[in-house]
C-alpha positions in Angstrom: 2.7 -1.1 -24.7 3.8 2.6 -24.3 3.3 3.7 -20.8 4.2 7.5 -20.9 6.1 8.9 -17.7 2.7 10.4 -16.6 1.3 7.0 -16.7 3.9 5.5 -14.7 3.8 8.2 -12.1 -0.1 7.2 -11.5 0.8 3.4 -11.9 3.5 4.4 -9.1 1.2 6.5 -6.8 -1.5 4.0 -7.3 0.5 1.1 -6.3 2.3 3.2 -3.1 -1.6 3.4 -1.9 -2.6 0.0 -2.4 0.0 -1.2 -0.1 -0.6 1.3 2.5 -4.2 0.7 2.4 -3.3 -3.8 3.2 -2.0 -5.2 5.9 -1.2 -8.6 4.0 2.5 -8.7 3.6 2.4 -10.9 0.6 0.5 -8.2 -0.9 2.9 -5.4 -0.2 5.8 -7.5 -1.0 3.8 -7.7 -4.4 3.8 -4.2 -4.6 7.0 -3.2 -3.7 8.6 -5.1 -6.2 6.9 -4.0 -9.3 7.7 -0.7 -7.9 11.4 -1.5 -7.8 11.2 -3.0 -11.0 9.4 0.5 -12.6 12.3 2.5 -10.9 15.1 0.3 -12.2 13.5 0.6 -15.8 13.2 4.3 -15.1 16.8 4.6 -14.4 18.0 3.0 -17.1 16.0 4.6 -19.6 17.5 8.1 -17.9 21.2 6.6 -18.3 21.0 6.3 -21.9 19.9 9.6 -22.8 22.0 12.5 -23.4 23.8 14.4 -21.1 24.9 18.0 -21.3 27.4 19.5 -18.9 28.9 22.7 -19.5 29.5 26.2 -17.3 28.1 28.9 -19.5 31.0 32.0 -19.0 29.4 34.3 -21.6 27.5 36.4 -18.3 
């Protein structure tokens, strides 16, 4: 399944609401967790992507 970044990012905000909206703590333990596991994927996607550094002196 593709889940674009804008999907996530709804997936995300849903899920942030749901467990402010419950006062069960196995629910927001649910919650929190496929959060964490959304922002580890997210991280790791970013870390193999290219990165460019460099001071542009040409101004």
């Amino acid at each position: 399944m593709n889940i674009t970044s804008n999907d996530q990012a709804i997936i995300e905000q849903a899920l942030k609401v749901a467990a402010a909206q419950t006062t069960d703590y196995q629910e927001i333990t649910q919650y929190e967790e496929v959060l964490k596991k959304m922002s580890s994927s997210t991280m790791s996607a970013k870390q193999d992507g290219f990165r460019y550094d460099y001071d542009d002196y040409s101004i």
